[in-house]
VOZATOR-641994 format. One record per residue (C-alpha): chain; z, y negated, x negated. Coordinates in nm, 3 decimals, always signed. Layout:
+-------+---------+---------+---------+
| chain |      up |   north |    east |
+-------+---------+---------+---------+
|     A |       Z |       Y |       X |
...
+-------+---------+---------+---------+
//
This chain:
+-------+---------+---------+---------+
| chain |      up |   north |    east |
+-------+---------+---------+---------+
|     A |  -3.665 |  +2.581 |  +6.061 |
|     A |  -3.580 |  +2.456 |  +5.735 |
|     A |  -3.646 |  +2.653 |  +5.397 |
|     A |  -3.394 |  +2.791 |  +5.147 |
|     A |  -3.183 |  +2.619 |  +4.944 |
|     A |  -3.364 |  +2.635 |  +4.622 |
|     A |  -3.003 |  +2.610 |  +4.389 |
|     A |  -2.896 |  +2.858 |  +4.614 |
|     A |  -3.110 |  +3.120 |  +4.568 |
|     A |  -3.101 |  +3.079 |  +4.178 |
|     A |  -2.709 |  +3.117 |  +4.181 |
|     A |  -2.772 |  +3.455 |  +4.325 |
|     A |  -3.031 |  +3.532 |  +4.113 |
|     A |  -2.807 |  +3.474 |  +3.780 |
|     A |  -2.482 |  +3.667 |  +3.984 |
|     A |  -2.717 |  +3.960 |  +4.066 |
|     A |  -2.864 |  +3.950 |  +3.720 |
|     A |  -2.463 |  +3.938 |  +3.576 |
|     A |  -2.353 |  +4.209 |  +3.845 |
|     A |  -2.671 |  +4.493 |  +3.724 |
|     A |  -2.536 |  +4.450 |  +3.392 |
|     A |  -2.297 |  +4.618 |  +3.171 |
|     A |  -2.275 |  +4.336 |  +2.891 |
|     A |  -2.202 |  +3.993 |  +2.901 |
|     A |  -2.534 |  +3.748 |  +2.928 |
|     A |  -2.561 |  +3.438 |  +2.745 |
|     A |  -2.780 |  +3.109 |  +2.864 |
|     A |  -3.113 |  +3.168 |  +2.668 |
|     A |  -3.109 |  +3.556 |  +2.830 |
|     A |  -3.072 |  +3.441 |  +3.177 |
|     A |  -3.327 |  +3.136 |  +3.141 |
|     A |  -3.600 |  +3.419 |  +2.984 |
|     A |  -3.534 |  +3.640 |  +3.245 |
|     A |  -3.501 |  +3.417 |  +3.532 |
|     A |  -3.804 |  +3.204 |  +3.390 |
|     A |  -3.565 |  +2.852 |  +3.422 |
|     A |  -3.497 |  +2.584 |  +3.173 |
|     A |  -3.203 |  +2.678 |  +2.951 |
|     A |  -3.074 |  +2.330 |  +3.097 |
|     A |  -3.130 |  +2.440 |  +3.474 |
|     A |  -2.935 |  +2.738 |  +3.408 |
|     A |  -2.612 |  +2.600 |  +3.241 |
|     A |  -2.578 |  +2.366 |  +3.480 |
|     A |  -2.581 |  +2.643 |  +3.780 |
|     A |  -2.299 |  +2.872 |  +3.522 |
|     A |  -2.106 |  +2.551 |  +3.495 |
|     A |  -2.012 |  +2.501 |  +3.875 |
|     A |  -1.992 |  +2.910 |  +3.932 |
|     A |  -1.772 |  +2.916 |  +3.622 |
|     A |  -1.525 |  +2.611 |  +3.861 |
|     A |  -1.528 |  +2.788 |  +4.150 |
|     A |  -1.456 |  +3.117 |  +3.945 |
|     A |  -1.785 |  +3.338 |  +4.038 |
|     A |  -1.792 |  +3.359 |  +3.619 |
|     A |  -1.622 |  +3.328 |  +3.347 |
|     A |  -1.691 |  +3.246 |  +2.984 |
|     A |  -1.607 |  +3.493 |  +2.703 |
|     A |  -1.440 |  +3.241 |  +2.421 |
|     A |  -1.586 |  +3.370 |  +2.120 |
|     A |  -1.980 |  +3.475 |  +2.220 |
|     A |  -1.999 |  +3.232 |  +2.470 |
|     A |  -2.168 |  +3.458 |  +2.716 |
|     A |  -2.080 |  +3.489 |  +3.089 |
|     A |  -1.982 |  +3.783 |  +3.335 |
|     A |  -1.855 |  +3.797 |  +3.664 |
|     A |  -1.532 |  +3.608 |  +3.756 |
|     A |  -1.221 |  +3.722 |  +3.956 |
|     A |  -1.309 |  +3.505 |  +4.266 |
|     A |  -1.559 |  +3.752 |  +4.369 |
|     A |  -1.364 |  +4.040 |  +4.339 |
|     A |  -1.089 |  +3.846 |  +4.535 |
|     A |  -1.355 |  +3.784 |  +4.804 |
|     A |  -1.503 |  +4.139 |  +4.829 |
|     A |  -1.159 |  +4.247 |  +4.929 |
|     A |  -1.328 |  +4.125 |  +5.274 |
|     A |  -1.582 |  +4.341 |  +5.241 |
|     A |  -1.384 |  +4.638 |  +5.099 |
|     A |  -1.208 |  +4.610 |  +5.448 |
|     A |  -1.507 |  +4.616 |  +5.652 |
|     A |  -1.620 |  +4.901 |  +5.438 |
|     A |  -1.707 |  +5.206 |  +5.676 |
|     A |  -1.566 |  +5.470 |  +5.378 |
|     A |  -1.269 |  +5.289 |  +5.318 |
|     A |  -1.221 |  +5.227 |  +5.728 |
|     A |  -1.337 |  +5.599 |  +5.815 |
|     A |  -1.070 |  +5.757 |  +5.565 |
|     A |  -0.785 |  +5.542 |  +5.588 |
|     A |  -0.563 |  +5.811 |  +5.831 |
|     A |  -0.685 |  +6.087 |  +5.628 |
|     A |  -0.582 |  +5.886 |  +5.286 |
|     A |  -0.205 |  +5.873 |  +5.398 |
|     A |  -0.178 |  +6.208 |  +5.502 |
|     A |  -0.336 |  +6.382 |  +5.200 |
|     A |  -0.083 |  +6.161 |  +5.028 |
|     A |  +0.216 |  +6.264 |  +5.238 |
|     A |  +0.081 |  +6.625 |  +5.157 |
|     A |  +0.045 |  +6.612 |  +4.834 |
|     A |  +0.333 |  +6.402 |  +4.749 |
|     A |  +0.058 |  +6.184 |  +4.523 |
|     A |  -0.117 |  +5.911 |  +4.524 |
|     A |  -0.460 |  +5.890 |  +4.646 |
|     A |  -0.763 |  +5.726 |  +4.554 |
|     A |  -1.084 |  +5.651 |  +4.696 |
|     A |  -1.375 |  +5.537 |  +4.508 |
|     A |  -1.759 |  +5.457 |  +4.473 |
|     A |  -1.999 |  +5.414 |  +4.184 |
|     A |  -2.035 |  +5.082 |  +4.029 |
|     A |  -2.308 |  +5.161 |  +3.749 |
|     A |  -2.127 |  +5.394 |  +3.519 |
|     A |  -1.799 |  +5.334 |  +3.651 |
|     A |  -1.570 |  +5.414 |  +3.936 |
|     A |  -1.474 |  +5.093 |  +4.166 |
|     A |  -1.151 |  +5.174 |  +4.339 |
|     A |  -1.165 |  +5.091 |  +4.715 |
|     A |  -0.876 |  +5.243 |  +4.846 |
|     A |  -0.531 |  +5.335 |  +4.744 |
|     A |  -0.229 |  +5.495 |  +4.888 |
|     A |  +0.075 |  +5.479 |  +4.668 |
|     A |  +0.285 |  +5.821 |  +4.578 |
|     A |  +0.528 |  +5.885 |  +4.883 |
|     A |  +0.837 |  +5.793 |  +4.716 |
|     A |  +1.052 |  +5.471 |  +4.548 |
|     A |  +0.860 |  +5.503 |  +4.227 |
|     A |  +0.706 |  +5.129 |  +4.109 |
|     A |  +0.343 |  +5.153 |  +4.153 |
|     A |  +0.076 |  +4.934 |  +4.123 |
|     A |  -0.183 |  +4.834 |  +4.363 |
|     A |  -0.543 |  +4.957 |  +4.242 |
|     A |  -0.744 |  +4.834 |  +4.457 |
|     A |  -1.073 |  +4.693 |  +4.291 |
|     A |  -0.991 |  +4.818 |  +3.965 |
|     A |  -1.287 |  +4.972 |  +3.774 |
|     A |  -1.272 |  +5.385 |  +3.580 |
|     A |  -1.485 |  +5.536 |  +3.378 |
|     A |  -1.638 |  +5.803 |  +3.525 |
|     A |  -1.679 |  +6.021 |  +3.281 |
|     A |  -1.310 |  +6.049 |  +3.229 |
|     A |  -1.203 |  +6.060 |  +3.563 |
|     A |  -1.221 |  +6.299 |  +3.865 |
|     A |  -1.372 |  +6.086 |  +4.094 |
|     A |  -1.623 |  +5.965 |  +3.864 |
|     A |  -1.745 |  +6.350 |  +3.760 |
|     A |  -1.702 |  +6.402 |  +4.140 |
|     A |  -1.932 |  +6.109 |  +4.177 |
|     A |  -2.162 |  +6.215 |  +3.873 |
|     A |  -2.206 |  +6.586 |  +3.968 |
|     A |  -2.411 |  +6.441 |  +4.280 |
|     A |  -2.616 |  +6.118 |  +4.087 |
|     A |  -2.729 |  +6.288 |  +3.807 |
|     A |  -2.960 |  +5.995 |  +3.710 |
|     A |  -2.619 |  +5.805 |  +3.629 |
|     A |  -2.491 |  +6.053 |  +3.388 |
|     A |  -2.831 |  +6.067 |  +3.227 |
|     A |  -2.840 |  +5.658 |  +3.193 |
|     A |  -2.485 |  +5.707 |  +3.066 |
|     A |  -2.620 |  +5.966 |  +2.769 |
|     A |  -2.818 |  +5.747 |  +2.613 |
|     A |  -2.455 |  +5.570 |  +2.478 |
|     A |  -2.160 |  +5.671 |  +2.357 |
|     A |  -1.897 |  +5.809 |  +2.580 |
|     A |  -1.573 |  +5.630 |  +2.558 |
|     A |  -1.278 |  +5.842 |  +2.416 |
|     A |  -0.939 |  +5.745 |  +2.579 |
|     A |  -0.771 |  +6.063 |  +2.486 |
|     A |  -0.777 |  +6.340 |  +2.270 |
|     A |  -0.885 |  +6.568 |  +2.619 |
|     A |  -1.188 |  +6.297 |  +2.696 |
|     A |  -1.527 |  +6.474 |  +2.738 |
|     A |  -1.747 |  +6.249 |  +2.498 |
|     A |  -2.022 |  +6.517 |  +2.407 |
|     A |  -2.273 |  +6.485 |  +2.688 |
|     A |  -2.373 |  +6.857 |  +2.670 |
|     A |  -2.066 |  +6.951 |  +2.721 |
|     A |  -2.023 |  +6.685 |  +3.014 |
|     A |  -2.306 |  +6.816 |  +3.183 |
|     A |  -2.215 |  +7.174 |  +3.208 |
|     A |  -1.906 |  +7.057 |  +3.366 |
|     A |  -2.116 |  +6.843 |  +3.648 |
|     A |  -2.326 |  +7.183 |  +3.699 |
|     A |  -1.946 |  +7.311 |  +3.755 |
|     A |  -1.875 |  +7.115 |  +3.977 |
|     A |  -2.142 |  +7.081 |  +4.200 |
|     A |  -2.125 |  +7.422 |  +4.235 |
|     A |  -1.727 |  +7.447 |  +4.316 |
|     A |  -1.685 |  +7.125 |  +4.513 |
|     A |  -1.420 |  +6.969 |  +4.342 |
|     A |  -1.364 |  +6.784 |  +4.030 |
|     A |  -1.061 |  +6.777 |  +3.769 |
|     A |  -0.960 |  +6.533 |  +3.488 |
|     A |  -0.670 |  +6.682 |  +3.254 |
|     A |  -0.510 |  +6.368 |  +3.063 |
|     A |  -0.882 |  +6.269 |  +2.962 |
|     A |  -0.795 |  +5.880 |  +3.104 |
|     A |  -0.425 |  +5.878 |  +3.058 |
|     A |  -0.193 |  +6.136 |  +2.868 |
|     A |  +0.058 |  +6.295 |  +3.064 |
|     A |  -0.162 |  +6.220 |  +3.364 |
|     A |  -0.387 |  +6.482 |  +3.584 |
|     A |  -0.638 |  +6.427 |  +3.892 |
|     A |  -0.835 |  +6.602 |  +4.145 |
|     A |  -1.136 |  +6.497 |  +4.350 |
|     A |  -1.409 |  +6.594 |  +4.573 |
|     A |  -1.702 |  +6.442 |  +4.701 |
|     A |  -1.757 |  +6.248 |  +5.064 |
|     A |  -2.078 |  +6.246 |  +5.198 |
|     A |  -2.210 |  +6.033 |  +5.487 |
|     A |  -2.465 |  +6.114 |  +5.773 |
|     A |  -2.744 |  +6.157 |  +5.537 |
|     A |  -2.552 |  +6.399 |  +5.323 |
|     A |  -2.570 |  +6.109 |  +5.026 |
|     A |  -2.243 |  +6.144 |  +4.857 |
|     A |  -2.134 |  +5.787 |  +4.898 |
|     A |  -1.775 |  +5.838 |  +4.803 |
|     A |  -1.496 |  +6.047 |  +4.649 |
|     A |  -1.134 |  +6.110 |  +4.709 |
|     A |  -0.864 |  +6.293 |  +4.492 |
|     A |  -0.510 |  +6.241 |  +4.421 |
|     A |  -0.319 |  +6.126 |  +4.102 |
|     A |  -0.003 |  +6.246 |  +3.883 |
|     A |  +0.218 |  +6.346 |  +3.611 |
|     A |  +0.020 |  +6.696 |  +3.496 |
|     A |  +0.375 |  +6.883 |  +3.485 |
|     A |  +0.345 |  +6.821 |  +3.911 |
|     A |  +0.011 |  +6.902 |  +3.969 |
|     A |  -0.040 |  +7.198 |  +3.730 |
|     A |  +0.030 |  +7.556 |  +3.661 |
|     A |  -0.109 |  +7.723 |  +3.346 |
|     A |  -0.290 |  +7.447 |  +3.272 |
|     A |  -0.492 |  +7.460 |  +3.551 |
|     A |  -0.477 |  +7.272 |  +3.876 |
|     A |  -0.306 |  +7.381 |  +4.117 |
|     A |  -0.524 |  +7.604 |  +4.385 |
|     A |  -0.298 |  +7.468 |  +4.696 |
|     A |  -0.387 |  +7.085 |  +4.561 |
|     A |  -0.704 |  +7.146 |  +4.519 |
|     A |  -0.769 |  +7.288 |  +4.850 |
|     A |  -0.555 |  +6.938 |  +5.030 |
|     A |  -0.801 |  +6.776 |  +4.864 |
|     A |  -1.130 |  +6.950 |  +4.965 |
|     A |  -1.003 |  +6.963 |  +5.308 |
|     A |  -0.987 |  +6.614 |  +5.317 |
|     A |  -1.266 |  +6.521 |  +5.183 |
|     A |  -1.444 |  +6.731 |  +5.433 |
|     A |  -1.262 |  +6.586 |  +5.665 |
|     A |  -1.414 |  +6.198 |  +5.575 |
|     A |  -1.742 |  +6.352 |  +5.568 |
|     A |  -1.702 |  +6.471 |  +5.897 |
|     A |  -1.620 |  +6.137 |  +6.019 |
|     A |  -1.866 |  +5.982 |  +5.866 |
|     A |  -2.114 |  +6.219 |  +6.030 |
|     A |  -2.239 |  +6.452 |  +5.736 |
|     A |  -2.053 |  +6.774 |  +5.926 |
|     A |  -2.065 |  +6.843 |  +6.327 |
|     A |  -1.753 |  +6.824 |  +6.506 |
+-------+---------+---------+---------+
//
């Protein structure tokens, strides 16, 4: 049987080393970490940077991950037993709701979306599919957090993005509101991504009971709000359905 394809095998090493990171990578840090010639390693970014596995920031000259692969994930994404398992459910907590719904996983310190079901009426909307949230500002990331505690501790150690005046950047503060939520089930951002803009999430688990996803819906505050608060009827659509993934994904008997 013949061996691995030693070029091979180093192009994955430098798109794993790109995908674990947060920050762009330049040649000299991949060579140092990988242990390669500087020369070895530009030449391998070169032809990934053709095909489109990376691209080249202009003015450091570093490289991340291209578009291709997030183009060719949508593959996987399909095949995805989350996205597969919670597809009915998806469209009728939307057609409940009368919102859009989300599905998403953690992706380091953010939310990758894997599933999206537009708002049930002639309103332009755009496809979010693959799109990546911060989860400290959003309800499925502090859905996600409340459960991966490790994450939101890695995520302390730097600053917390503000987007809004309402964005939880103290990381006290932010953790009091994961102990909340673990203990309630359900998770709430109140125009802390977008103004004007409120969502609600809970947690899926799997057959483990690993929280491996979450799944909340989307909208103008005025709609899903009374008081200030979200409203209780929402909030329970969305727990139900959650549940309801969970159980098909084996974390609840039938």
């Amino acid at each position: 049987m013949p061996g691995p394809i030693q070029s091979i095998e180093r192009a994955a090493a430098i798109l794993r080393l790109l995908s674990g990171r947060s920050r762009r990578l330049g040649v000299a840090e991949l060579s140092g970490e990988l242990g390669l010639p500087k020369g070895t390693v530009h030449g391998i970014l070169r032809t990934l940077q053709q095909v489109g596995f990376v691209e080249q920031d202009a003015e450091t000259g570093k490289y991340q991950l291209g578009a291709a692969l997030l183009h060719m994930g949508s593959s996987y994404l399909d095949g995805n037993e989350l996205r597969t398992r919670a597809l009915n459910w998806a469209d009728a907590l939307a057609a409940r709701s009368g919102e859009s719904v989300r599905i998403g996983t953690l992706h380091e310190s953010q939310v990758l979306i894997v599933h999206h079901v537009f708002r049930p009426d002639d309103s332009r909307q755009a496809l979010e599919v693959g799109t990546l949230l911060p989860a400290h500002a959003t309800a499925l990331g502090k859905a996600l957090l409340a459960h991966h505690r490790y994450i939101a501790t890695d995520m302390a150690r730097n600053d917390l993005q503000t987007f809004t005046s309402s964005t939880i950047t103290d990381v006290y503060r932010l953790r009091r509101e994961l102990d909340e939520i673990t203990e309630r089930g359900w998770a709430s951002d109140q125009e802390e991504l977008y103004h004007g803009v409120t969502s609600i999430a809970a947690p899926i688990e799997d057959r483990r009971r690993v929280v491996v996803g979450a799944m909340g819906i989307s909208g103008a505050s005025e709609r899903l709000c009374d008081d200030a608060s979200p409203r209780p009827e929402l909030i329970g659509y969305v727990m139900e359905t959650a549940r309801a993934v969970s159980r098909e994904l084996g974390a609840i008997p039938w």
